[in-house]
GUSE-835530 format. One record per atom (N, C-alpha, C): atom name; x, y, z negated. Coordinates in nm, 2 decimals. Layout:
! residues N
<atomo=CA&u=X&v=Y&w=Z>
...
***
This chain:
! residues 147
<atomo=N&u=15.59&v=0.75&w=-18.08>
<atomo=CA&u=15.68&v=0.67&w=-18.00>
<atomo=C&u=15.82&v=0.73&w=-18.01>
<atomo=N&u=15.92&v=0.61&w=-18.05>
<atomo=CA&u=16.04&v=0.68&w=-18.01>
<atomo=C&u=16.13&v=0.67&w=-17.92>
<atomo=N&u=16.17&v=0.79&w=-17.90>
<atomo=CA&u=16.28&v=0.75&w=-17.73>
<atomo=C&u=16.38&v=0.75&w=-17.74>
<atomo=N&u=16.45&v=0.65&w=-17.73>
<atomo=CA&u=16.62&v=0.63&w=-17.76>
<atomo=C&u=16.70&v=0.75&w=-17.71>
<atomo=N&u=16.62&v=0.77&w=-17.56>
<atomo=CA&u=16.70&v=0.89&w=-17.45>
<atomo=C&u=16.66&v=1.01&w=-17.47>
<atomo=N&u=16.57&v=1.04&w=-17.52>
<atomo=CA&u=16.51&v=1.20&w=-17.62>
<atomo=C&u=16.68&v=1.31&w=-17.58>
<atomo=N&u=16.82&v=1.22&w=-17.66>
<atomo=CA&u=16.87&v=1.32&w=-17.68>
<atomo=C&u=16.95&v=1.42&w=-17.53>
<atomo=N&u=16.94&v=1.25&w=-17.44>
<atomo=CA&u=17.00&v=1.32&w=-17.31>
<atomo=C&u=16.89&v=1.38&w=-17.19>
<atomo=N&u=16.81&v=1.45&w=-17.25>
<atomo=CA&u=16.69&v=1.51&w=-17.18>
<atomo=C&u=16.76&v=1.65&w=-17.15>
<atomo=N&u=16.72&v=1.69&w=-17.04>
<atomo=CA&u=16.80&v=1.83&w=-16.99>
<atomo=C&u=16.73&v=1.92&w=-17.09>
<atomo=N&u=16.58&v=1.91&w=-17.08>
<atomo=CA&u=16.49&v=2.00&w=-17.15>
<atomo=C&u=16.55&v=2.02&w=-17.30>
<atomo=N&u=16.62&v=1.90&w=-17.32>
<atomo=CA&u=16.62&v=1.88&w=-17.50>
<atomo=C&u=16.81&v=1.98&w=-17.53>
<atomo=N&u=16.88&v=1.99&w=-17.42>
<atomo=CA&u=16.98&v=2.07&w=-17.43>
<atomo=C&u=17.00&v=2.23&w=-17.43>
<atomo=N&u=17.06&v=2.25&w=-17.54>
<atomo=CA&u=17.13&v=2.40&w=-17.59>
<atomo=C&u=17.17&v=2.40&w=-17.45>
<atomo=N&u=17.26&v=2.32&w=-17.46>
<atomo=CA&u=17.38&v=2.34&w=-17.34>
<atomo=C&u=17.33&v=2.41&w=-17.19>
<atomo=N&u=17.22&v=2.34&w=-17.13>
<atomo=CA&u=17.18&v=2.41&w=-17.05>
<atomo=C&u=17.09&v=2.50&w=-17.01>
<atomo=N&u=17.04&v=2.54&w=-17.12>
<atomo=CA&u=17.00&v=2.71&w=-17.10>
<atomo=C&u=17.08&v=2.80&w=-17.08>
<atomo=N&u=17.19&v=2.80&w=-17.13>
<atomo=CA&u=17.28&v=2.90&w=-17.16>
<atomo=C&u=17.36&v=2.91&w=-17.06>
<atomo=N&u=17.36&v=2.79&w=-16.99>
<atomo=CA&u=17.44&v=2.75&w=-16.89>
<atomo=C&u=17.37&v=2.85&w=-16.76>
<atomo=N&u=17.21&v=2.82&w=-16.73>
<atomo=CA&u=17.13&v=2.88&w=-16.62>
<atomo=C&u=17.08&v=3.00&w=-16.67>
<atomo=N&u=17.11&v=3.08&w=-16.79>
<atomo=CA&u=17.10&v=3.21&w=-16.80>
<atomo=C&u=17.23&v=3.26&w=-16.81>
<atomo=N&u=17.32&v=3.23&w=-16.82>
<atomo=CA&u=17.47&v=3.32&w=-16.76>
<atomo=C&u=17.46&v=3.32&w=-16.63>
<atomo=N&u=17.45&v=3.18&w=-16.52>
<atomo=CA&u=17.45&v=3.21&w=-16.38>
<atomo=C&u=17.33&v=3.25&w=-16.36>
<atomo=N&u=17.21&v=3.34&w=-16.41>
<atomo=CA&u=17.16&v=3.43&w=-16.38>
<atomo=C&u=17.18&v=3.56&w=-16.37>
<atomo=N&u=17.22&v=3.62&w=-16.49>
<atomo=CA&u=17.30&v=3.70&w=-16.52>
<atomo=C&u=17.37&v=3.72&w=-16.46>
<atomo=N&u=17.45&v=3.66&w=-16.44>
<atomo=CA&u=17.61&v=3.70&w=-16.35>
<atomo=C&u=17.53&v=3.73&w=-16.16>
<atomo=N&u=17.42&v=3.69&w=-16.16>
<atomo=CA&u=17.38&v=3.68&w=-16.00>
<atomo=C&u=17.34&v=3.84&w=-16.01>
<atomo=N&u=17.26&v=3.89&w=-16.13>
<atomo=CA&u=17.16&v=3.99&w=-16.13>
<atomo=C&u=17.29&v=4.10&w=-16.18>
<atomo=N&u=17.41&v=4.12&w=-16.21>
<atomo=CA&u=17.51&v=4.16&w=-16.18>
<atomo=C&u=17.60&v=4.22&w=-16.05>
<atomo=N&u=17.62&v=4.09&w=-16.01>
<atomo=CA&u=17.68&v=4.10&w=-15.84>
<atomo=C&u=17.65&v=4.23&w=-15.77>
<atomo=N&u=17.47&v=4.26&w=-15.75>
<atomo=CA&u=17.49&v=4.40&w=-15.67>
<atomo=C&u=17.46&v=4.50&w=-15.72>
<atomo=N&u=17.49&v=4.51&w=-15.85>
<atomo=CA&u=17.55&v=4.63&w=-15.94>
<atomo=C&u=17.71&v=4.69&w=-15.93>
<atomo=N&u=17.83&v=4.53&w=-15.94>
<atomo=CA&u=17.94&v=4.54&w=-15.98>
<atomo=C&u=17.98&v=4.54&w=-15.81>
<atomo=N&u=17.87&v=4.48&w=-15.70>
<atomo=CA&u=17.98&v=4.54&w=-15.55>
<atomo=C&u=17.96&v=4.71&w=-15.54>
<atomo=N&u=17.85&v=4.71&w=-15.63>
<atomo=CA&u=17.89&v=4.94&w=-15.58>
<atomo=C&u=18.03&v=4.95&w=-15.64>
<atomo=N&u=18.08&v=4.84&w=-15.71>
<atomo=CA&u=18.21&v=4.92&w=-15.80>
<atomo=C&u=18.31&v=4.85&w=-15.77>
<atomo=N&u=18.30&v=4.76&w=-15.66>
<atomo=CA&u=18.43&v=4.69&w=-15.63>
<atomo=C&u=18.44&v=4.57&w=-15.70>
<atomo=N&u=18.39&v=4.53&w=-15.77>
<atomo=CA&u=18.42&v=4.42&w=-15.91>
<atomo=C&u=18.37&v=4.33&w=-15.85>
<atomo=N&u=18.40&v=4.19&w=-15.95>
<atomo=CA&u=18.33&v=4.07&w=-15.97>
<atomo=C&u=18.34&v=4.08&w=-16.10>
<atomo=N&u=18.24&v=4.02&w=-16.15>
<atomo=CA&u=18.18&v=4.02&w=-16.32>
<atomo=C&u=18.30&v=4.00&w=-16.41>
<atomo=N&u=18.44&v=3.88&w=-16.37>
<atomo=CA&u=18.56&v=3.86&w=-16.43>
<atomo=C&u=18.62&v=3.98&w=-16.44>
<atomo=N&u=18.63&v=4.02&w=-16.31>
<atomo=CA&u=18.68&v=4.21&w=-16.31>
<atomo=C&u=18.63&v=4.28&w=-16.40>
<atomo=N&u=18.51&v=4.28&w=-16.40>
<atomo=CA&u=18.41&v=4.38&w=-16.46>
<atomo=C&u=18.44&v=4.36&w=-16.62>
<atomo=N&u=18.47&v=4.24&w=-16.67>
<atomo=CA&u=18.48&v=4.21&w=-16.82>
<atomo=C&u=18.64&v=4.27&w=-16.87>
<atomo=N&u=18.74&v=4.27&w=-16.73>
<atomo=CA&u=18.86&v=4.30&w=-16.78>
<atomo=C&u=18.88&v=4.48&w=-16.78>
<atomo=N&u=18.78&v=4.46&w=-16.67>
<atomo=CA&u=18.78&v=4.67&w=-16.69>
<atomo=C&u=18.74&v=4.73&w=-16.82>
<atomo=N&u=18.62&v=4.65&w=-16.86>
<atomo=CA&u=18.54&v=4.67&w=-16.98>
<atomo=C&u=18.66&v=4.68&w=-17.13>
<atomo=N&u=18.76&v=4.59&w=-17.11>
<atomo=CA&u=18.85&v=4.60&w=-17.23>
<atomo=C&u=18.94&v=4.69&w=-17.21>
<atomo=N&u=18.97&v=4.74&w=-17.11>
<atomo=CA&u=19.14&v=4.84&w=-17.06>
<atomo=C&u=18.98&v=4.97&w=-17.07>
<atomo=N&u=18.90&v=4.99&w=-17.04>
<atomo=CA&u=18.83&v=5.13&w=-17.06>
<atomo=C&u=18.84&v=5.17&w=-17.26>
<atomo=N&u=18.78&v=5.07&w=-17.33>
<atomo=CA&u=18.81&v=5.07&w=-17.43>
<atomo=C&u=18.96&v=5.05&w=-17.48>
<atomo=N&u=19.05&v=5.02&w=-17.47>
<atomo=CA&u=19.17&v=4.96&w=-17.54>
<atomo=C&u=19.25&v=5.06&w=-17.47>
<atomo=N&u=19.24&v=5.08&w=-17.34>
<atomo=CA&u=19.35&v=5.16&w=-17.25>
<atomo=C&u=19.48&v=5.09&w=-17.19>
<atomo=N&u=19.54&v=5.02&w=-17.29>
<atomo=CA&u=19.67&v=4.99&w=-17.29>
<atomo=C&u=19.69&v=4.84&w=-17.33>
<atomo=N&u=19.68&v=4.77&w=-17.25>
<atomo=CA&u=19.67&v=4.61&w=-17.35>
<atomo=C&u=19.78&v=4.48&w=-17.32>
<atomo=N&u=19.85&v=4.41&w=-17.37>
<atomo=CA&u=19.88&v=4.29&w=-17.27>
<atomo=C&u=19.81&v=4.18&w=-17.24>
<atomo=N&u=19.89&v=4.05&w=-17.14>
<atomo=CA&u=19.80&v=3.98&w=-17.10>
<atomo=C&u=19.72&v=3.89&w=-17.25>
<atomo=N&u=19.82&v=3.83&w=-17.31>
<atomo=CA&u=19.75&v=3.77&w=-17.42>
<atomo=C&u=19.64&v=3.86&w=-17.46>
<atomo=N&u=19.64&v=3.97&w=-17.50>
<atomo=CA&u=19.51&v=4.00&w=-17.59>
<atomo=C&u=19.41&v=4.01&w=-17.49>
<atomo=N&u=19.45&v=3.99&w=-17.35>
<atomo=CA&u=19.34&v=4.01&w=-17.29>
<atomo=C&u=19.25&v=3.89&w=-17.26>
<atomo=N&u=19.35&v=3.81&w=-17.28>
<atomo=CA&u=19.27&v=3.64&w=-17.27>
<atomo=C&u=19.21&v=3.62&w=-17.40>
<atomo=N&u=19.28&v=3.67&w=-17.52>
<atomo=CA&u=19.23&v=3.65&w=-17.68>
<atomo=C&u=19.08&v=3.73&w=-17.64>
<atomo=N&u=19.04&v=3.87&w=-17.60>
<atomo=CA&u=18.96&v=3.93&w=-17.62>
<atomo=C&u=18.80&v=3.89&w=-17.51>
<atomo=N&u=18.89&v=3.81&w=-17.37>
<atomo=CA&u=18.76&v=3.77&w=-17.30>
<atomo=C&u=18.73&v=3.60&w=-17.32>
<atomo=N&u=18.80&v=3.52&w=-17.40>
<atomo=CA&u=18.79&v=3.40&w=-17.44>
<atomo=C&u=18.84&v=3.35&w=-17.29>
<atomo=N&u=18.93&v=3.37&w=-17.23>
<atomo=CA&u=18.97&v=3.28&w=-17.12>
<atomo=C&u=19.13&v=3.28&w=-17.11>
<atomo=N&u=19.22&v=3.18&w=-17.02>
<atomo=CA&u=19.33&v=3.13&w=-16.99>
<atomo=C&u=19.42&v=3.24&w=-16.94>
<atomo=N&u=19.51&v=3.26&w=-16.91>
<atomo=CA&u=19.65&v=3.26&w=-16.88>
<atomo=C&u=19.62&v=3.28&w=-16.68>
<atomo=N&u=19.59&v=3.16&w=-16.67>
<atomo=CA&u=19.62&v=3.09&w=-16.57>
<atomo=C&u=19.46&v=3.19&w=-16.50>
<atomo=N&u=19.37&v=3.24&w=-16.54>
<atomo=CA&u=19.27&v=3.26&w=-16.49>
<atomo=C&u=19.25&v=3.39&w=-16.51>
<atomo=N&u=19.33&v=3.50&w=-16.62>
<atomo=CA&u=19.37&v=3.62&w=-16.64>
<atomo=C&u=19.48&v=3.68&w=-16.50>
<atomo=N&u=19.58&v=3.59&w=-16.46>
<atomo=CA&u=19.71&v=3.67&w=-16.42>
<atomo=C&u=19.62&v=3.67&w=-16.29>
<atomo=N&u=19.51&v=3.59&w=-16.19>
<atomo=CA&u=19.52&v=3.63&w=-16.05>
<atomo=C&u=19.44&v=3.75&w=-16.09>
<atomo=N&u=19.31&v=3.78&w=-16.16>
<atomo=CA&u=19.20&v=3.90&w=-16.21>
<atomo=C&u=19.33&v=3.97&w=-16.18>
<atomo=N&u=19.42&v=4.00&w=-16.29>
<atomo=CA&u=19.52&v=4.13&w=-16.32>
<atomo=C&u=19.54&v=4.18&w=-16.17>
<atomo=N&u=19.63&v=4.07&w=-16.10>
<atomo=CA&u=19.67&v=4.08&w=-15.97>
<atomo=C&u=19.62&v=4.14&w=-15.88>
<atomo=N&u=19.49&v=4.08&w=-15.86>
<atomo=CA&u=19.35&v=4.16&w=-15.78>
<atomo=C&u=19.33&v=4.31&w=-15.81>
<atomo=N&u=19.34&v=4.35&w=-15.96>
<atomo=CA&u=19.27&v=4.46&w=-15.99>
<atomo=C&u=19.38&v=4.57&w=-15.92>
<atomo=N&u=19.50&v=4.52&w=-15.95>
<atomo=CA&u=19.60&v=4.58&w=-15.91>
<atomo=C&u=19.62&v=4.60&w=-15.78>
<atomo=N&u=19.61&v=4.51&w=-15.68>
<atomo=CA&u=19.59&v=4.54&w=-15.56>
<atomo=C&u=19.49&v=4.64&w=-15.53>
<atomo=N&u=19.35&v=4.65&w=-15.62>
<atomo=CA&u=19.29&v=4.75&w=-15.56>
<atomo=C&u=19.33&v=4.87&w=-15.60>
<atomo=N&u=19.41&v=4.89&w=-15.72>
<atomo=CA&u=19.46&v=5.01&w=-15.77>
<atomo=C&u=19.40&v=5.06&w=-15.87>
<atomo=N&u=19.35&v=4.95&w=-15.95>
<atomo=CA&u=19.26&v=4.99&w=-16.07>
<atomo=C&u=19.35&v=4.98&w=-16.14>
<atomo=N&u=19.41&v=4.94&w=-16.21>
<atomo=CA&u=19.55&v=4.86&w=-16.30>
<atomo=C&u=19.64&v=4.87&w=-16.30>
<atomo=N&u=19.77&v=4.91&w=-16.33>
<atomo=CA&u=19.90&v=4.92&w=-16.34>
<atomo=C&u=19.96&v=4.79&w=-16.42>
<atomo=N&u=20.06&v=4.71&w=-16.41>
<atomo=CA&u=20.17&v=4.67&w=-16.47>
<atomo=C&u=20.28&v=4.68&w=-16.51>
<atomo=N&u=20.34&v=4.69&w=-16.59>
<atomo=CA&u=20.47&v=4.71&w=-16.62>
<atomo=C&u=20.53&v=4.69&w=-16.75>
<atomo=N&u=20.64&v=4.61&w=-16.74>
<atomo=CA&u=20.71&v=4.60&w=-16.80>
<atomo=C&u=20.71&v=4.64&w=-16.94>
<atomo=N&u=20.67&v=4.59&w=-17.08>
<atomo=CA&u=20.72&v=4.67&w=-17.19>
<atomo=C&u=20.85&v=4.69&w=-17.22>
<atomo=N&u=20.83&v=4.85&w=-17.29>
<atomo=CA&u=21.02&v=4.93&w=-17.28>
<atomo=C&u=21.01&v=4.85&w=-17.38>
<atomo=N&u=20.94&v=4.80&w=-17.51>
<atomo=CA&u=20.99&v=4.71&w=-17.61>
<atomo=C&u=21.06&v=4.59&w=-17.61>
<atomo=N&u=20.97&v=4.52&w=-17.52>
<atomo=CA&u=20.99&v=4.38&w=-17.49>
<atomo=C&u=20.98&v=4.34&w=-17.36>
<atomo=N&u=21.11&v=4.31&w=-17.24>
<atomo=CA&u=21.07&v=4.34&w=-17.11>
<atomo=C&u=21.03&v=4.19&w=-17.08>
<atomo=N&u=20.99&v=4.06&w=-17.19>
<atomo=CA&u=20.93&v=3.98&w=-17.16>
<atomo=C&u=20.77&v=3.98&w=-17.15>
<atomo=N&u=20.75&v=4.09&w=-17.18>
<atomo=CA&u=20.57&v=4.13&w=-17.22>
<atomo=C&u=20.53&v=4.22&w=-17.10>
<atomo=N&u=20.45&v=4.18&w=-17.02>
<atomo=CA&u=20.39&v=4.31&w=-16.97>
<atomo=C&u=20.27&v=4.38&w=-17.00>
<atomo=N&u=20.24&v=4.51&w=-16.99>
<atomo=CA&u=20.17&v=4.62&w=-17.06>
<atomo=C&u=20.06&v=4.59&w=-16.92>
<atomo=N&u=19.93&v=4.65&w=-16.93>
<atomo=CA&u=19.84&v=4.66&w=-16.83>
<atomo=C&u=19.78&v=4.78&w=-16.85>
<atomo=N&u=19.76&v=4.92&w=-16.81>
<atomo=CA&u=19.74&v=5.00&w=-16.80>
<atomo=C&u=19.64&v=5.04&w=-16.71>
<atomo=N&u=19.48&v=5.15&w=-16.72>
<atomo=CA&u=19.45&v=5.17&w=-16.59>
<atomo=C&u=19.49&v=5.29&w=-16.55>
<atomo=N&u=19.48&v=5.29&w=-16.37>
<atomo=CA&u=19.54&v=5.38&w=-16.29>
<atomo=C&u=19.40&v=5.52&w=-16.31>
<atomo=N&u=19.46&v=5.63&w=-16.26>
<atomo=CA&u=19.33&v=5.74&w=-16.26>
<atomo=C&u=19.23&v=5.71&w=-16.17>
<atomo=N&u=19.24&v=5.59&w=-16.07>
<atomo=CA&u=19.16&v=5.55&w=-16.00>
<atomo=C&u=19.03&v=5.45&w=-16.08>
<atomo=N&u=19.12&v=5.37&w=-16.16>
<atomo=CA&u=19.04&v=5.25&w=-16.25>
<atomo=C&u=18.95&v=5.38&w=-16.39>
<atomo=N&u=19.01&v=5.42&w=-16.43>
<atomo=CA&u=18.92&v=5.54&w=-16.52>
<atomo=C&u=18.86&v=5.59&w=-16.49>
<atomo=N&u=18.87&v=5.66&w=-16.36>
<atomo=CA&u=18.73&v=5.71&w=-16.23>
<atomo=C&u=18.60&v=5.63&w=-16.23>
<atomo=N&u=18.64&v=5.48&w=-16.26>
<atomo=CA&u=18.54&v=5.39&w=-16.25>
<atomo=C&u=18.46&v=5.35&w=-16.32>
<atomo=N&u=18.49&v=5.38&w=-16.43>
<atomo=CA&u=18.40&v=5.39&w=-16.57>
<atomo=C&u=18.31&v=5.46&w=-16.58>
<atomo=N&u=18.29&v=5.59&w=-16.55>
<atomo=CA&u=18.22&v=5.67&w=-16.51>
<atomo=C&u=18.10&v=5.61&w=-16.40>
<atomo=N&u=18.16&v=5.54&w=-16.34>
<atomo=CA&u=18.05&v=5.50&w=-16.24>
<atomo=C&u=18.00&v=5.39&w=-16.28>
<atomo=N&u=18.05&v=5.29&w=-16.39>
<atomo=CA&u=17.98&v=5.17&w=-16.43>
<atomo=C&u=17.86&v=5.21&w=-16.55>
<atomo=N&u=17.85&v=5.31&w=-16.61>
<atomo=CA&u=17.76&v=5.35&w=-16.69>
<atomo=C&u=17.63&v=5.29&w=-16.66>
<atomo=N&u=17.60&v=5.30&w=-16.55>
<atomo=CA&u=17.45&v=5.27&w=-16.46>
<atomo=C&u=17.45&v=5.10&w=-16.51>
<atomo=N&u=17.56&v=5.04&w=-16.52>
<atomo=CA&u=17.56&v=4.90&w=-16.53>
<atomo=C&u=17.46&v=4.84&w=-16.63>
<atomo=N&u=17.51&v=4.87&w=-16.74>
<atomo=CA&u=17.44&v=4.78&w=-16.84>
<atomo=C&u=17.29&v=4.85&w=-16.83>
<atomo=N&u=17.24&v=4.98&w=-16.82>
<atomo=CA&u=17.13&v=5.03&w=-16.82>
<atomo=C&u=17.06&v=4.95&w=-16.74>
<atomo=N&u=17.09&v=4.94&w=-16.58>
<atomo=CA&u=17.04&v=4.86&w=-16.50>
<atomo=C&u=17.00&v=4.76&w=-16.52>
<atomo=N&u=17.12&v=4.68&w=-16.59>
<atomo=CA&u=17.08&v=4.50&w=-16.65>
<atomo=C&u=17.02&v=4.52&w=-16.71>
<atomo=N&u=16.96&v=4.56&w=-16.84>
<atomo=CA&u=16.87&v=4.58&w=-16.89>
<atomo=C&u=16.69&v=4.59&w=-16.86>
<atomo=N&u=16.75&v=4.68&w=-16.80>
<atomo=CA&u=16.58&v=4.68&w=-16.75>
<atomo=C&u=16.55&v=4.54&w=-16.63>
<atomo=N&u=16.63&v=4.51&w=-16.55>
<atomo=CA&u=16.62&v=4.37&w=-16.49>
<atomo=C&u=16.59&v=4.25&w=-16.58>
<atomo=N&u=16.65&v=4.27&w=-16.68>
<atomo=CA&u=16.62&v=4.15&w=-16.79>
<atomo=C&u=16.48&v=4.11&w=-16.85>
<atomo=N&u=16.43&v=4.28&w=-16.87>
<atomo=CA&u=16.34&v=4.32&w=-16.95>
<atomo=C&u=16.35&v=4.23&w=-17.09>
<atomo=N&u=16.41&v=4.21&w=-17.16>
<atomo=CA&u=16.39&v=4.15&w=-17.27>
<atomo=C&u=16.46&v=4.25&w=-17.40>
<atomo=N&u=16.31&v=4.22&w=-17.45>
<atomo=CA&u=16.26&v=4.31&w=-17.58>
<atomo=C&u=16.42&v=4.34&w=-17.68>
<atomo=N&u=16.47&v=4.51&w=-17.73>
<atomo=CA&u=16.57&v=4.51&w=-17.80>
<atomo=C&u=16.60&v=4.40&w=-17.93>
<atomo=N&u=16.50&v=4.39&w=-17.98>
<atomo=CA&u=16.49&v=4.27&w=-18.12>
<atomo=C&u=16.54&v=4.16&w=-18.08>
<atomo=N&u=16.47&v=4.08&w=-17.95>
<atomo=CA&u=16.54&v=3.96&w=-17.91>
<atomo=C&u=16.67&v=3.95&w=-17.83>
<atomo=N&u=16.72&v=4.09&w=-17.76>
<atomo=CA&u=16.85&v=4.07&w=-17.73>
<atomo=C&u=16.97&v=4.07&w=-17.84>
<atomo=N&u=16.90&v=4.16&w=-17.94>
<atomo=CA&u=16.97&v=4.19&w=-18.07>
<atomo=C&u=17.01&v=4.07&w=-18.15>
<atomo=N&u=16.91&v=4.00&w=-18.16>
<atomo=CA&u=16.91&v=3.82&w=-18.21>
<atomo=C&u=17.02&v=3.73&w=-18.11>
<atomo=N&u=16.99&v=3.71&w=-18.00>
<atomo=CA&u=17.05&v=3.63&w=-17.91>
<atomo=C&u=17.21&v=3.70&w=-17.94>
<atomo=N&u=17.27&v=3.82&w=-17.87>
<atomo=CA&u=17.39&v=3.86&w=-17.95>
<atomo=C&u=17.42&v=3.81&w=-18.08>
<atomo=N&u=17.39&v=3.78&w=-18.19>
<atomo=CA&u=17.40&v=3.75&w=-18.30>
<atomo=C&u=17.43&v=3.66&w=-18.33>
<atomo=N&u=17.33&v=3.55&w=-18.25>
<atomo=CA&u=17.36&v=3.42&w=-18.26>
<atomo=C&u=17.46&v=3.37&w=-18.16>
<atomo=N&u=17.47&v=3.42&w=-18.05>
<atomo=CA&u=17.56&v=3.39&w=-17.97>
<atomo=C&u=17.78&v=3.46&w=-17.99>
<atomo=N&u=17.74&v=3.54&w=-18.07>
<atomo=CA&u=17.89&v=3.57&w=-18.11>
<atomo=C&u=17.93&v=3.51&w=-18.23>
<atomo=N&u=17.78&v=3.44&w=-18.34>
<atomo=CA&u=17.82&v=3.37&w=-18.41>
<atomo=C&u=17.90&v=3.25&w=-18.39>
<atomo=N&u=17.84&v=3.17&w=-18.28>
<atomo=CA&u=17.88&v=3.06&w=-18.22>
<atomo=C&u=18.04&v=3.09&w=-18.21>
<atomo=N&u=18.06&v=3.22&w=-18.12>
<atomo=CA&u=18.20&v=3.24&w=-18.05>
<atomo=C&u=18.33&v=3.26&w=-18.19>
<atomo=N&u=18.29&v=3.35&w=-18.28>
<atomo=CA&u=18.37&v=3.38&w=-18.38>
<atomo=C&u=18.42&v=3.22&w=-18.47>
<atomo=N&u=18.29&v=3.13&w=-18.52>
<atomo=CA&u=18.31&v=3.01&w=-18.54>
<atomo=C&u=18.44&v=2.92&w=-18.44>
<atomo=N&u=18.41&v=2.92&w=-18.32>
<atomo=CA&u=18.50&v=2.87&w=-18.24>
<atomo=C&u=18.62&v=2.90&w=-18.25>
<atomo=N&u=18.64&v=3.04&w=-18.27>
<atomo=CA&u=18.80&v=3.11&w=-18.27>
<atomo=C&u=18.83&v=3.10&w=-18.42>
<atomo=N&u=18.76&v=3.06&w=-18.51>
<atomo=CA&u=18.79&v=3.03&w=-18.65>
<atomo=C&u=18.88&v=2.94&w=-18.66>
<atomo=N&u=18.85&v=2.79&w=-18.57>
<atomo=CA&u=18.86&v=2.69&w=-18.53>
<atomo=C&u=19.00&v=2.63&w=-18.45>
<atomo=N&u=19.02&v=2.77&w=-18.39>
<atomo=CA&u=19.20&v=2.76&w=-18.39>
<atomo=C&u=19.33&v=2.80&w=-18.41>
***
């Protein structure tokens, strides 16, 4: 038998798995990232200034795949709590630099527990997280090919 509507079947969509395992994810996060003051957006912008140290806003929107408009309140926030520094590049005083404070580097230290924890909440086998990564940055790299 065939079903004209087959393709708009929730069941039959990529789209929404991925959709109800990130807002999983992000839920089984939350009381990890309030020991640390964060929300998950937080948490992904700490994650790049722990690695990078020193970044501006563009690469930080290039690096988490998000806007301008949805980067500058994050920055603002972090800054209010005193994770973050801004200032001005001496190069270019149209560019600002984002820096973390000794308070935001303190914090790294204590996010360690993070991914450990997710993990074992997940429980899912290293081989198929290893695959899902794979295929899922595949997807992302393609996209950014794309503009």
């Amino acid at each position: 038998m065939n079903d004209k509507y087959a393709a708009i079947r929730l069941k039959n969509q990529l789209c929404f798995p991925l959709y109800a395992v990130s807002n999983m994810i992000t839920r089984k996060y939350k009381p990890l990232l309030d020991e640390l003051d964060l929300t998950y957006t937080q948490y992904i912008v700490m994650m790049v200034l722990w690695e990078e140290n020193k970044v501006n806003e563009k690469f930080l929107c290039d690096a988490l795949c998000l806007k301008s408009n949805t980067v500058t309140p994050l920055l603002n926030k972090l800054t209010e709590k005193g994770f973050i520094k801004k200032e001005k590049d001496k190069d270019d005083e149209r560019h600002i630099v984002i820096t973390l404070t000794d308070t935001g580097e303190k914090l790294k230290d204590k996010a360690l527990c993070v991914p450990v924890s997710l993990a074992k909440e997940l429980n899912l086998p290293q081989e198929d997280a290893a695959e899902l990564y794979r295929i899922l940055y595949k997807m992302l790299d393609e996209e950014k090919n794309k503009q």
